[in-house]
C-alpha positions as CSV (number, residue, x, y, z in Angstrom):
1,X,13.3,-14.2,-13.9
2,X,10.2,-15.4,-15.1
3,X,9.4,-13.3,-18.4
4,X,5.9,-13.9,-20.4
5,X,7.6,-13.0,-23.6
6,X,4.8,-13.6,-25.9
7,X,2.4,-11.9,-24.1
8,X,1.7,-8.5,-23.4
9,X,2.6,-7.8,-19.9
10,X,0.2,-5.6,-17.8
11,X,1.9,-2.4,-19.1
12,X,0.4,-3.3,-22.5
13,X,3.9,-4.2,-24.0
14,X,4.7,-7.4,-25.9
15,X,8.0,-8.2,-24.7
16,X,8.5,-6.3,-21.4
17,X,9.5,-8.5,-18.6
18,X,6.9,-8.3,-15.1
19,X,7.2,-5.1,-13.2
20,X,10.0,-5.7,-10.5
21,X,8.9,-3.2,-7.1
22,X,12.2,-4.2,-5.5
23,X,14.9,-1.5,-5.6
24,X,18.8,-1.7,-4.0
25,X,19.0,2.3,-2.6
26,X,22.1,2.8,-4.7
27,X,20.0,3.3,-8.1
28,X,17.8,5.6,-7.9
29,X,17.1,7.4,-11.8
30,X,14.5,9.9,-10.5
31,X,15.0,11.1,-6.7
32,X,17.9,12.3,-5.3
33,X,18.3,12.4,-1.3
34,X,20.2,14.2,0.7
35,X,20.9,15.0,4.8
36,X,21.6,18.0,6.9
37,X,21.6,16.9,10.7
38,X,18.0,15.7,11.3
39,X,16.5,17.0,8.1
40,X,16.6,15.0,4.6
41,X,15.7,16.6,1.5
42,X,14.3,14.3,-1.5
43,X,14.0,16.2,-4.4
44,X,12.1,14.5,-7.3
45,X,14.8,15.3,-10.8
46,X,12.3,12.9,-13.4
47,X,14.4,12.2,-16.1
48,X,12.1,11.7,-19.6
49,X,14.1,9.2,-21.1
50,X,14.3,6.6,-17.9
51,X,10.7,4.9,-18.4
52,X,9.4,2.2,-17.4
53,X,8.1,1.3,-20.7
54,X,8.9,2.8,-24.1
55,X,6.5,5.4,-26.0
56,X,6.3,8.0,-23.8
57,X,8.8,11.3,-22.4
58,X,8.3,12.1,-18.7
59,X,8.5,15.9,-18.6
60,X,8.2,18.2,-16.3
61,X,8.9,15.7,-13.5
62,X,5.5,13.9,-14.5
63,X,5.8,10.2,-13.2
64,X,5.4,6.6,-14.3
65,X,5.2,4.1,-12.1
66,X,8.9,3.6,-12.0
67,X,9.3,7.0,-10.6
68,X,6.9,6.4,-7.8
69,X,8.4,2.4,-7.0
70,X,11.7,4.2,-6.7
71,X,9.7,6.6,-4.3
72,X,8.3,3.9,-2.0
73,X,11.3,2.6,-1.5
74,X,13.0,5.8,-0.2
75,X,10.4,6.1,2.4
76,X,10.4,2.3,3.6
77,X,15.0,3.7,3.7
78,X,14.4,7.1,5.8
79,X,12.0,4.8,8.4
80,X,14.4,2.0,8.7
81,X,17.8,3.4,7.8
82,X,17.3,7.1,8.9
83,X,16.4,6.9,12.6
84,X,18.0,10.2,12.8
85,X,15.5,12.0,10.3
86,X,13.0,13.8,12.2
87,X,12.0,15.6,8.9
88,X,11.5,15.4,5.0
89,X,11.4,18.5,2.8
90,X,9.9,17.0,-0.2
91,X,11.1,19.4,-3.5
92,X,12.0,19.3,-6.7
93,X,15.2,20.2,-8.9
94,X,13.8,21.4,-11.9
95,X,13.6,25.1,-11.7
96,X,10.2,27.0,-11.3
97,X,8.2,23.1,-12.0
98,X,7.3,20.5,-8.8
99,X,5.5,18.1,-10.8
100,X,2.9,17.9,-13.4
101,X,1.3,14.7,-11.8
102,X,1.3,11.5,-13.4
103,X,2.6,11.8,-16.9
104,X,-0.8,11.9,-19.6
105,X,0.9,9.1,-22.7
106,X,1.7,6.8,-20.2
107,X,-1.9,6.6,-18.6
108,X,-3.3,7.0,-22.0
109,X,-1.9,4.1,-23.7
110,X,-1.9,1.8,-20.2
111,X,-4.2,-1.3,-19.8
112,X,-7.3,-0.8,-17.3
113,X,-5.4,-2.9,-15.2
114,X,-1.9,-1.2,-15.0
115,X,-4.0,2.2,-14.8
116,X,-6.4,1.1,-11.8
117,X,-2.9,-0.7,-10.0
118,X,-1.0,2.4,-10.5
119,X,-3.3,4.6,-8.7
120,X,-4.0,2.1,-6.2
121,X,-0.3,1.8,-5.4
122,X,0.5,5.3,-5.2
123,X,-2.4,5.8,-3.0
124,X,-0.7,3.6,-1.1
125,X,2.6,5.0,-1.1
126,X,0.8,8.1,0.2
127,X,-0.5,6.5,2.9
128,X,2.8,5.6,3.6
129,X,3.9,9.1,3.6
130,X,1.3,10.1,6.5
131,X,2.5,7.3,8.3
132,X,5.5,8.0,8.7
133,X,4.4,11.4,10.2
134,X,1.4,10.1,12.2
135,X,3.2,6.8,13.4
136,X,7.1,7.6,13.5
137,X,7.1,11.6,14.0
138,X,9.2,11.7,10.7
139,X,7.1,14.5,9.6
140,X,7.2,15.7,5.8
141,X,7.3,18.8,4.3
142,X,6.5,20.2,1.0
143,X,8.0,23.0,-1.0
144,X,6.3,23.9,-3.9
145,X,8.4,25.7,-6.3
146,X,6.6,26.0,-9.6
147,X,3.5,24.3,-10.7
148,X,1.9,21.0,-8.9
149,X,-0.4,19.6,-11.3
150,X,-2.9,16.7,-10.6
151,X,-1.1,14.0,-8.8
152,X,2.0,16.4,-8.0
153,X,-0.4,18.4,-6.1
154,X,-1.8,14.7,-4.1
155,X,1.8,14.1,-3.6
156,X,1.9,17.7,-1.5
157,X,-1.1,16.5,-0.2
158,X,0.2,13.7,1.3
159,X,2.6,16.2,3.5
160,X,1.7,17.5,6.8
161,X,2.5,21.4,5.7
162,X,2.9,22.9,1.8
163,X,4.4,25.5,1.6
164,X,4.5,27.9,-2.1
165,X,6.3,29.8,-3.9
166,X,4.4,33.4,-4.1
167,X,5.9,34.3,-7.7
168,X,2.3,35.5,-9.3
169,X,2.5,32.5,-11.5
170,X,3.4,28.9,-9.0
171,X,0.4,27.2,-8.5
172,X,-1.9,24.0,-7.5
173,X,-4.5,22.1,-9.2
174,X,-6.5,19.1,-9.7
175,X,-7.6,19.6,-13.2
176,X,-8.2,16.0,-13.6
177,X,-12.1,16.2,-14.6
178,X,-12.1,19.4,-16.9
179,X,-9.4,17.8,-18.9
180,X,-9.0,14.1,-18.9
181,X,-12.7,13.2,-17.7
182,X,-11.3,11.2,-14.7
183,X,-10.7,11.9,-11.0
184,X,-7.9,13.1,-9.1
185,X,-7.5,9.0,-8.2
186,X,-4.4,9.3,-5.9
187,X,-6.7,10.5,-2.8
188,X,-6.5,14.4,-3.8
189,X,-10.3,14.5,-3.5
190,X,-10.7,12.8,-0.2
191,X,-7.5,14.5,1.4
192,X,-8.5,18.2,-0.1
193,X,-11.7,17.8,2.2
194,X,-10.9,15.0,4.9
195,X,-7.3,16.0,5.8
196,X,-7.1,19.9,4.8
197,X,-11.1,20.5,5.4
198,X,-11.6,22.8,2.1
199,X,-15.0,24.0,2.7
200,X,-16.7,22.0,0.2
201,X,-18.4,24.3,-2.4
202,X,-14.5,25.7,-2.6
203,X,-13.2,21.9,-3.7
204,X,-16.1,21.6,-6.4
205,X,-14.7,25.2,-8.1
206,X,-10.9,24.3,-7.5
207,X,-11.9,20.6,-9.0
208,X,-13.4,21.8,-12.0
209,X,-11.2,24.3,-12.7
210,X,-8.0,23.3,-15.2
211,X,-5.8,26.4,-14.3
212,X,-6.2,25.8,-10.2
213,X,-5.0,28.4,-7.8
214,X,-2.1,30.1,-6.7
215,X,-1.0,32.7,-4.0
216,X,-3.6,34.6,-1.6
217,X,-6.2,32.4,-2.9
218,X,-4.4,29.2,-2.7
219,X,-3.7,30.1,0.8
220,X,-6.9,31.3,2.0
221,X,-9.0,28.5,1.0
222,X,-6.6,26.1,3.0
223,X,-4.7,24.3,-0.3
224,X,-1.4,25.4,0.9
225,X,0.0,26.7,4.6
226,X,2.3,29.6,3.6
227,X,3.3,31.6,0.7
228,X,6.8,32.5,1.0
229,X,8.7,35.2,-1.5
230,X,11.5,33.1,-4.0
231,X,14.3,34.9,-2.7
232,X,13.4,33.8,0.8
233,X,12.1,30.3,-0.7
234,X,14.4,27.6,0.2
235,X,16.2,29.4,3.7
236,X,12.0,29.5,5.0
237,X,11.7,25.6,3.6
238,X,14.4,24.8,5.5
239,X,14.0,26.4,8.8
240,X,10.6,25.3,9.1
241,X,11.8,21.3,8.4
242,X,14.3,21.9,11.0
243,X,11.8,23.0,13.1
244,X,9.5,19.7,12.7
245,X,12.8,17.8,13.1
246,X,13.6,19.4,16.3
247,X,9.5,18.2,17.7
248,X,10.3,14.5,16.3
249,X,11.0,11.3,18.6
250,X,13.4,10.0,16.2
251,X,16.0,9.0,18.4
252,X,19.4,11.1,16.5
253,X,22.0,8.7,17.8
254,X,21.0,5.8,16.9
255,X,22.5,3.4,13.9
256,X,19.9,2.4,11.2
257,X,18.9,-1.1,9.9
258,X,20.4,-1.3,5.9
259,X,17.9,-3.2,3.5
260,X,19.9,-5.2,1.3
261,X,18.2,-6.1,-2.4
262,X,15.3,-8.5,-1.6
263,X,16.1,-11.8,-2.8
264,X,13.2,-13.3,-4.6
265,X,13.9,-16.4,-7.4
266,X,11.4,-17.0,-10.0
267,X,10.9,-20.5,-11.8
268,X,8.2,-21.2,-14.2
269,X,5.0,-20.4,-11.7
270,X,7.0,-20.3,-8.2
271,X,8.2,-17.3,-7.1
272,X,10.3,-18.0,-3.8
273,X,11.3,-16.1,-1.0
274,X,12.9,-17.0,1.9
275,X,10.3,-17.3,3.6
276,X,7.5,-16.8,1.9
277,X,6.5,-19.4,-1.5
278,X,3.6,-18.9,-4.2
279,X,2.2,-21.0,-6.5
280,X,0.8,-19.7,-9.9
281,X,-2.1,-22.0,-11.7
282,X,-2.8,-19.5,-14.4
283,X,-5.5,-22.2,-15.5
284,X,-7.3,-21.9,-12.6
285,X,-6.4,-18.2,-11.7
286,X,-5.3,-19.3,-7.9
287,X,-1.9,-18.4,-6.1
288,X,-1.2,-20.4,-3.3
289,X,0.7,-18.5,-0.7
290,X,2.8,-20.9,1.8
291,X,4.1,-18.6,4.8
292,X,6.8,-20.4,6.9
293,X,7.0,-19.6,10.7
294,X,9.9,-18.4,12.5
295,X,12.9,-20.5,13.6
296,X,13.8,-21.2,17.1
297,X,16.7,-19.5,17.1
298,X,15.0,-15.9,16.7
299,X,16.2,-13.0,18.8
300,X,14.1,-12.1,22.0
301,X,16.5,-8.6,23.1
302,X,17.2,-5.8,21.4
303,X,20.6,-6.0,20.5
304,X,19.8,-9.8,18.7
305,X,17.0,-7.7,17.0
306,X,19.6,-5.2,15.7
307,X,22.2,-7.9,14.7
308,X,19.9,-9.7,12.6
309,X,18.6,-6.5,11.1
310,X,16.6,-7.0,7.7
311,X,17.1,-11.1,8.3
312,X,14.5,-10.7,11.6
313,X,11.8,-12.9,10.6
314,X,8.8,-10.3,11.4
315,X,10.5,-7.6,9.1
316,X,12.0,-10.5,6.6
317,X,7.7,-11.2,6.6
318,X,7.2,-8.6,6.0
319,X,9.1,-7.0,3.0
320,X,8.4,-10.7,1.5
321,X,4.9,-10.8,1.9
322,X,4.6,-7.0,0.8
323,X,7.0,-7.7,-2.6
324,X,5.1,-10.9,-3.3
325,X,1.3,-8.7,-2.9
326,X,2.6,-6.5,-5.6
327,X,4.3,-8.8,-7.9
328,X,0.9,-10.3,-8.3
329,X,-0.9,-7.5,-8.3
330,X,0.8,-5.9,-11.3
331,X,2.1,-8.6,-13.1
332,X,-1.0,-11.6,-12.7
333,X,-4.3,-9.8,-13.0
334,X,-6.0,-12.8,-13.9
335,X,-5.1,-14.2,-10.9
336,X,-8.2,-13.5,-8.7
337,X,-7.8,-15.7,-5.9
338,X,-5.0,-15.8,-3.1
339,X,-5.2,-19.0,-0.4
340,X,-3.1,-19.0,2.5
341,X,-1.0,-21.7,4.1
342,X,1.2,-21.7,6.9
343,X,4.0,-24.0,8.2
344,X,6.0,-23.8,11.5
345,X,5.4,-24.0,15.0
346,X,2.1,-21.3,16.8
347,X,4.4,-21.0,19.9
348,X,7.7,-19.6,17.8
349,X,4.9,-16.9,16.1
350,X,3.5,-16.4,19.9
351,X,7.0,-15.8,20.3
352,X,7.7,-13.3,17.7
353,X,4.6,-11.5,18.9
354,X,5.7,-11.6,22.6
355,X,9.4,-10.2,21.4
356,X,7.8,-7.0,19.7
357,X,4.8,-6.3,22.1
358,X,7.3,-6.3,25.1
359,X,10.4,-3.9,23.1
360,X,7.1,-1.8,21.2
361,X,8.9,1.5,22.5
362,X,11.8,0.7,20.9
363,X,11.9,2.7,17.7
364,X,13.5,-0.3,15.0
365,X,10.3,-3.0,16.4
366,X,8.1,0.3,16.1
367,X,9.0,0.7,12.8
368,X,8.6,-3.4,12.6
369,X,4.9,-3.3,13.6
370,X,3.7,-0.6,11.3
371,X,5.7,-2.2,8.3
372,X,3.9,-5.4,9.1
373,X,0.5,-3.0,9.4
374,X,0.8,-1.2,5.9
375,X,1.3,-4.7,4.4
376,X,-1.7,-6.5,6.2
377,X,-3.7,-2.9,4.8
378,X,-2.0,-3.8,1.3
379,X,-3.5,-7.5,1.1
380,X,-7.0,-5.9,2.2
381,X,-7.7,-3.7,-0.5
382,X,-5.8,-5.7,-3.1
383,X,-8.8,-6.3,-5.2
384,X,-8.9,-10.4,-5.0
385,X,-10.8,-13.0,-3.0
386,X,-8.7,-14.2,-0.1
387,X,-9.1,-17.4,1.6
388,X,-7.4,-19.1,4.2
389,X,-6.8,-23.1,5.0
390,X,-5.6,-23.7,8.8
391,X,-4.3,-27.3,8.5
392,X,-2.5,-29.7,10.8
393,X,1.1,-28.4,10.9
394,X,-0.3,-24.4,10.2
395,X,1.0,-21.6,12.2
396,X,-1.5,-19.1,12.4
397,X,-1.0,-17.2,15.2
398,X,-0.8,-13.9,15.9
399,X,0.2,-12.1,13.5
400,X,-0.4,-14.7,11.0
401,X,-3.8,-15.2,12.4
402,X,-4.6,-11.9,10.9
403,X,-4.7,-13.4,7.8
404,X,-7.3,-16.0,8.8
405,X,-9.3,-13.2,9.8
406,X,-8.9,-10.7,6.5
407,X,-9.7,-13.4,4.6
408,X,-13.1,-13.8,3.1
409,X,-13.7,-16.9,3.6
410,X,-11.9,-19.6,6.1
411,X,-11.7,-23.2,6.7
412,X,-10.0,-25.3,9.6
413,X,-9.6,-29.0,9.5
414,X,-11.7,-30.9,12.3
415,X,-9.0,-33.4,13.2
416,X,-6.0,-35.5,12.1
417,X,-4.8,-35.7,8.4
418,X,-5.1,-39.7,8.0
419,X,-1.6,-41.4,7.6
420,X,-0.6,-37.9,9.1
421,X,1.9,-37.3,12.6
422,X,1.4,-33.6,12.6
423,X,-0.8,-32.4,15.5
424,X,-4.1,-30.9,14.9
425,X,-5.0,-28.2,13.7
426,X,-4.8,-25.0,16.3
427,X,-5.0,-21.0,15.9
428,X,-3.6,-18.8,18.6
429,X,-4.1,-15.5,19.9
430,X,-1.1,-12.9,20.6
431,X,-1.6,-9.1,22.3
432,X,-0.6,-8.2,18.4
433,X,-4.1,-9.4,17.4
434,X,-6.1,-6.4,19.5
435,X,-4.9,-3.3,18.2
436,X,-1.2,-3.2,16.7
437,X,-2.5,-4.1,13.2
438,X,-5.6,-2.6,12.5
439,X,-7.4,-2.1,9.0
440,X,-7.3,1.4,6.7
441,X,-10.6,1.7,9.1
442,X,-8.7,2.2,12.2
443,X,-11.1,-1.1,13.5
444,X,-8.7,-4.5,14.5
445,X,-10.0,-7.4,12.1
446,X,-11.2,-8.8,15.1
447,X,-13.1,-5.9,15.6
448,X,-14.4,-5.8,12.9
449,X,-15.5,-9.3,12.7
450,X,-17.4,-8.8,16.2
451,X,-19.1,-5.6,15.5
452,X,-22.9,-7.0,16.6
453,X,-20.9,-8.4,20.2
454,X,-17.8,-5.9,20.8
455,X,-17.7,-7.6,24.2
456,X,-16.6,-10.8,22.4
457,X,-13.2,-9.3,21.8
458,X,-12.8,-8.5,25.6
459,X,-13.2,-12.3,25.7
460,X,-11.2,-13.1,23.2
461,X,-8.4,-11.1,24.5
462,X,-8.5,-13.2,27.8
463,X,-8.1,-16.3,25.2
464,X,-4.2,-15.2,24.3
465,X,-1.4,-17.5,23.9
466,X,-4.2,-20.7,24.3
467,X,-4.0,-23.4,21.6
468,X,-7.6,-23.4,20.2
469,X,-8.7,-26.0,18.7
470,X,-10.7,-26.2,15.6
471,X,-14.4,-26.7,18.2
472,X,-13.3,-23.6,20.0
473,X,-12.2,-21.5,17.0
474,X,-15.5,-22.2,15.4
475,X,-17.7,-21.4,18.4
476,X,-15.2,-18.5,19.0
477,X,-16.0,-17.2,15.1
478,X,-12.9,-17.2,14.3
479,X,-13.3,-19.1,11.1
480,X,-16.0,-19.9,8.8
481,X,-16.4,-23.7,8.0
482,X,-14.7,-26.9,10.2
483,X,-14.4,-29.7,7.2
484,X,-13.2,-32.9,8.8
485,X,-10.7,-34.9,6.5
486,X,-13.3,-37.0,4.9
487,X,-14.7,-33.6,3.5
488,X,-12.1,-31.4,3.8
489,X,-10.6,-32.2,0.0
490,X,-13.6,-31.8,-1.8
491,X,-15.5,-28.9,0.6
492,X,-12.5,-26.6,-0.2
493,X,-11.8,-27.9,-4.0
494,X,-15.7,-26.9,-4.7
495,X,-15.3,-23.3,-2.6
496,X,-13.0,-22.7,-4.6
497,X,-13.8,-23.7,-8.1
498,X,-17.3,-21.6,-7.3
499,X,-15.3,-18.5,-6.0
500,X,-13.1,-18.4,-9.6
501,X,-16.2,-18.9,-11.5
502,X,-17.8,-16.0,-10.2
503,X,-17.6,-12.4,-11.8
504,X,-13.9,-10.5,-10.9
505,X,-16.0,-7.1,-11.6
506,X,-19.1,-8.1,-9.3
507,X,-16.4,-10.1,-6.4
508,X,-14.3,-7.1,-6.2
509,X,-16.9,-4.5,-5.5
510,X,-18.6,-7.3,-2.9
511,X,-15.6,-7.6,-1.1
512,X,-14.6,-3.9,-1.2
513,X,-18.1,-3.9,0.3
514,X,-17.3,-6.2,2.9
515,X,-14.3,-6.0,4.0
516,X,-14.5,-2.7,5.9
517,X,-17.9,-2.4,8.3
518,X,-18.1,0.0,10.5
519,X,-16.5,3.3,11.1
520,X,-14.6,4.9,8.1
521,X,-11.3,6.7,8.0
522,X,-9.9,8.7,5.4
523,X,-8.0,5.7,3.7
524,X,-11.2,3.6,4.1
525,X,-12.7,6.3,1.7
526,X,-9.6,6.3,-0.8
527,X,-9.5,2.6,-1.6
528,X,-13.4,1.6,-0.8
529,X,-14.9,4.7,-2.7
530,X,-12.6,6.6,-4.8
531,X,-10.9,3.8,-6.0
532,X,-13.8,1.9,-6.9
533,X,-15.2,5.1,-8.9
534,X,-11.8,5.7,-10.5
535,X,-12.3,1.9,-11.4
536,X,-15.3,2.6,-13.2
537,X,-14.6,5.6,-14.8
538,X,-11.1,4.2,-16.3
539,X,-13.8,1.9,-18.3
540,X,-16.1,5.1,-19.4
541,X,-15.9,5.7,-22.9
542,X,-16.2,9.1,-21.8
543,X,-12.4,8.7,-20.4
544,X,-10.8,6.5,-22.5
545,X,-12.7,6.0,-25.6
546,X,-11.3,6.7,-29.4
547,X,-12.9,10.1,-28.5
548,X,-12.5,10.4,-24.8
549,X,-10.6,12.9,-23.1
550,X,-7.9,11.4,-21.7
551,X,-7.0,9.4,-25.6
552,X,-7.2,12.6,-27.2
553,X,-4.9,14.5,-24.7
554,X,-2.8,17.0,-26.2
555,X,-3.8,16.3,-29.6
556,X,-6.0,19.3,-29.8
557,X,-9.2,17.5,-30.2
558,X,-12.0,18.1,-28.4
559,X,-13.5,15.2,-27.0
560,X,-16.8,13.4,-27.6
561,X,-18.9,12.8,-24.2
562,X,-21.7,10.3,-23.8
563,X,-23.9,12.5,-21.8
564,X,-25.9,10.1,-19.8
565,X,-26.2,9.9,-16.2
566,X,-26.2,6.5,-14.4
């Protein structure tokens, strides 16, 4: 594995190798799950010592980013390898404490980067838990025990019902602002008043307040669902999960797909996948993804589907693409511009599509299409400049189309490659383009790319399975410039020497800007607003100064505030 030793990694450490999202299922330090029929129970059990980088304790099930990769990867396991689950009581194992949100030290003594990634990626694993409730019916459920602090309380948040211990002293709170001088950055604002509607003079009190609520009042103003007595605690918590199970269309007899390890090699600046390559120039500060399309050979029924289980190249895409996203992400932050490339055959993509349009209903190609959703969503609010090249011998189609049409800027060759046998260039429409794989907007990137002409996607959706050639893609807008070979080189070479040159501060927020017209959703608020103010605020000397709030955490200093308003 490739390790920048003599470099500080983005955790801030000189000597820690990059940070590795992929997990096996059989190592888990700081959840433990369990099963009862149609119910699992993952219990958060933090253990202080098991960081992922040294300097800090995790106590009181507080969490590092370890803790939380470990916790997207048990709920990618109970979609795909728990079709039985209907529900999932979310808990904890350390008596009378659910979680103090994420721990103070570690935050404290993170980079800007690692800090703004973090919350970004356990936004995201939030949004993964409502998901899984909205999308699968595998509905979760929260049991308070103790205190939820800060980004222990999000995490309820994410749930569809909390319900809390009513012991006079269990309670919730966001108590980011009164004592760190940051936000509750894992959605907690958005959700406490977009999801849970808290009336919203009630969020400004419970926001500013460092002890939070608990019991009647917790209750009344809509931050928890029921207060149940301890001696009654965990027979109500379950009864109620079995109850949520028992609603679900989980299908209970049916055998789940296992995910084996992902198998990723690093070499110098490659990092391979099966199917998925990227090249590093660290120099320039480009990645160049290379996305190969399926084989002929892929399986068009249901039982094919099932045999080839994590090996099916959609879901293989998928957990590739998805691993490869947040490798980068964490672990090159200097890296500010991702260009995609495809190889393979448009039909064998059309293909792919056709096979999981026509078995949708099914609950493993289900599971298939949202998978390759969240990870289309991930690459959209990854904060980098995207561009795609549609070349002779590309694939874009379908679902690899989307990537033409997330990206901010496109170009597709106007004829042959000289001394070249591949056929032109094409781009092809599938039924997965117009509606299976939207944006955190709820809009279709085609949608979204049309909104002056909505009638133009009614056209375009008459266009599927068609080769279009680079004329017709053009007129169609479904990319931005047509070099021909004489200009192809050195149009793209100076796009994108100019896009690198630019400001990574001023691109992000343009393209954060950008990217989501429209309509917004409750994500589309997370990662376009809250995000990009949590962004800012991680800079404030306010936050994270000598005398900010957050550096002097627990040392019993009050902090300094630079009281100007901008």
């Amino acid at each position: 594995m490739m390790s920048r030793l003599a470099e500080p990694n983005e955790s801030g450490v000189v000597g820690q190798p990059p940070i590795d999202f992929r997990r096996d299922g059989s190592s888990y330090k700081h959840w433990r799950v369990t099963f009862d029929g149609r119910v699992a129970r993952l219990a958060m059990d933090v253990q202080p010592n098991e960081t992922l980088a040294p300097g800090y304790e995790l106590k009181l099930n507080s969490y590092d980013l370890g803790v939380d990769i470990e916790l997207y990867d048990i709920v990618q396991r109970l979609r795909f390898e728990h079709p039985e689950v209907g529900s999932v009581i979310l808990a904890s194992d350390k008596p009378r404490v659910f979680c103090a949100g994420a721990n103070i030290q570690m935050l404290g003594r993170a980079s800007h980067a690692l800090k703004v990634n973090f919350c970004k990626f356990t936004n995201e694993t939030r949004s993964a838990i409502e998901d899984a409730s909205a999308s699968s019916t595998q509905r979760y459920l929260c049991a308070v025990n103790g205190t939820a602090a800060g980004g222990g309380y999000e995490l309820a948040l994410a749930c569809d019902e909390i319900l809390l211990i009513d012991d006079g002293s269990s309670a919730v709170s966001l108590p980011e602002l009164p004592l760190l001088a940051v936000l509750p950055g894992t959605g907690g604002l958005t959700r406490l008043v977009d999801k849970r509607k808290v009336r919203r003079d009630r969020a400004d009190f419970f926001c500013t307040n460092a002890e939070g609520l608990r019991g009647q009042r917790a209750l009344e103003w809509g931050l928890v669902d029921r207060l149940v007595p301890r001696s009654q605690f965990e027979a109500t918590v379950m009864e109620r999960a079995r109850a949520l199970a028992d609603r679900s269309e989980r299908p209970a007899a049916e055998a789940g797909v296992h995910f084996p390890m992902l198998q990723r090699e690093i070499l110098g600046t490659t990092i391979r996948y099966e199917h998925v390559s990227v090249e590093v120039d660290r120099k320039t500060g480009i990645a160049d993804f290379v996305i190969q399309g399926p084989a002929a050979d892929i399986p068009g029924d249901i039982a094919g589907i099932r045999e080839a289980a994590a090996s099916f190249w959609p879901l293989a895409i998928a957990r590739e693409l998805d691993d490869a996203v947040l490798h980068l992400r964490m672990n090159e932050a200097e890296i500010g511009l991702w260009v995609f490339r495809t190889r393979g055959d448009p039909a064998l993509v059309e293909r792919a599509d056709q096979i999981l349009a026509h078995h949708a209903n099914d609950w493993l190609v289900r599971e298939i299409i949202l998978y390759l959703k969240r990870t289309l969503q991930r690459i959209d609010v990854s904060a980098r400049s995207l561009f795609a090249l549609v070349e002779p011998g590309s694939c874009f189609a379908g679902t690899l189309l989307e990537l033409v049409l997330a990206a901010d800027r496109s170009f597709m060759l106007s004829g042959a490659r000289e001394e070249s046998d591949l056929s032109d260039a094409v781009v092809r429409l599938t039924a997965l383009n117009f509606g299976a794989l939207p944006m955190v907007n709820g809009l279709t990137r085609l949608e979204a790319r049309n909104l002056a002409d909505p009638a133009q996607v009614d056209h375009l959706r008459s266009l599927q399975g068609r080769d279009l050639a680079t004329v017709d893609a053009d007129r169609l807008g479904l990319v931005t410039f047509t070099p021909d070979d004489i200009d192809w080189d050195e149009e793209v070479r100076l796009a994108i020497e100019e896009r690198v040159s630019f400001s990574p501060d001023a691109l992000t927020g343009l393209e954060a800007n950008l990217r989501f017209p429209g309509p917004e959703s409750m994500d589309s608020k997370i990662f376009a607003r809250l995000s990009a103010w949590q962004n800012w605020i991680f800079q404030r000397s306010n936050a994270v100064g000598e005398d900010g709030a957050l550096h002097l955490y627990g040392t019993g200093r009050k902090p300094t505030f630079d009281k100007t308003r901008t």
